[in-house]
N, C-alpha and C positions, 0 to 999 in steps of 0.2 A: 504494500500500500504506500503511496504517498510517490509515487513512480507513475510520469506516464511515456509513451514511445520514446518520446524527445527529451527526456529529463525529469525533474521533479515538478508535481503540481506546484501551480504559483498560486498567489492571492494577489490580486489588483484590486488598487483602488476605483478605478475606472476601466470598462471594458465596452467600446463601441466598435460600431462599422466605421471602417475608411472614410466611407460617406458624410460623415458627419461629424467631422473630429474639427475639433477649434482650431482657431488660424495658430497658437503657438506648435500644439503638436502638428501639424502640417509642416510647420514651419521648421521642425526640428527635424520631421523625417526627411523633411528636403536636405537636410544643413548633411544628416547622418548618410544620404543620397541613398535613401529606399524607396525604390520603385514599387508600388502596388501595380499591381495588372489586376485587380479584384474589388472593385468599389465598397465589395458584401466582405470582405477580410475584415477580421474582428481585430484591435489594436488593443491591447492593455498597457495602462499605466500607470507607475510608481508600484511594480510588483515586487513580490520578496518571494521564495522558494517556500513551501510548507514543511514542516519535518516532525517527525512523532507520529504520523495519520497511522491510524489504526492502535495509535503503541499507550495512549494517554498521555502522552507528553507536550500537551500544548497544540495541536494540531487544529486552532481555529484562527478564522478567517472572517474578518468584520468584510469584507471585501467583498469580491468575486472571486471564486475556485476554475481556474483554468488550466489548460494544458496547451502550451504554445510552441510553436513547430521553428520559433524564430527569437533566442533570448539572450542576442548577443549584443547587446546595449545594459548590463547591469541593469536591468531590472525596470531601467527608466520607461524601456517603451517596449514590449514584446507583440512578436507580431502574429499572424495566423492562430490564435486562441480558440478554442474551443472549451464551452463552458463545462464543468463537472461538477458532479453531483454528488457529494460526501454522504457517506450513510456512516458515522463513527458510534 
């Protein structure tokens, strides 16, 4: 648990479509020069890594629980997210 394909589940504070992301995170993804080719790609930001899930070790998440295929910006901005569903 606490594992998905791409890494560990994350917790983001914010978790939208491409479409609809404010002019700063636009503005960053330009700056970090990532291309969406996917208007519907879910973006998370200010994510941290979850750890403990399953184990009772603090494994909550005030956030969104996601699993992102792209989390090579520290956390600031992960990209391709797909939401999850904790059952602890």
């Amino acid at each position: 648990a606490g594992q998905c394909n791409t890494g560990p589940v994350q917790c983001c504070d914010s978790v939208q479509p491409a479409s609809s992301l404010d002019s700063t995170l636009s503005s960053l993804l330009h700056s970090l020069d990532v291309v969406l080719d996917d208007v519907d790609t879910l973006i998370g930001s200010t994510c941290s890594p979850l750890s403990g899930l399953g184990l009772g070790l603090g494994g909550t998440c005030a956030g969104t629980t996601v699993c992102c295929n792209n989390n090579t910006y520290n956390g600031l901005i992960n990209v391709g997210c797909v939401p999850v569903i904790l059952q602890l």
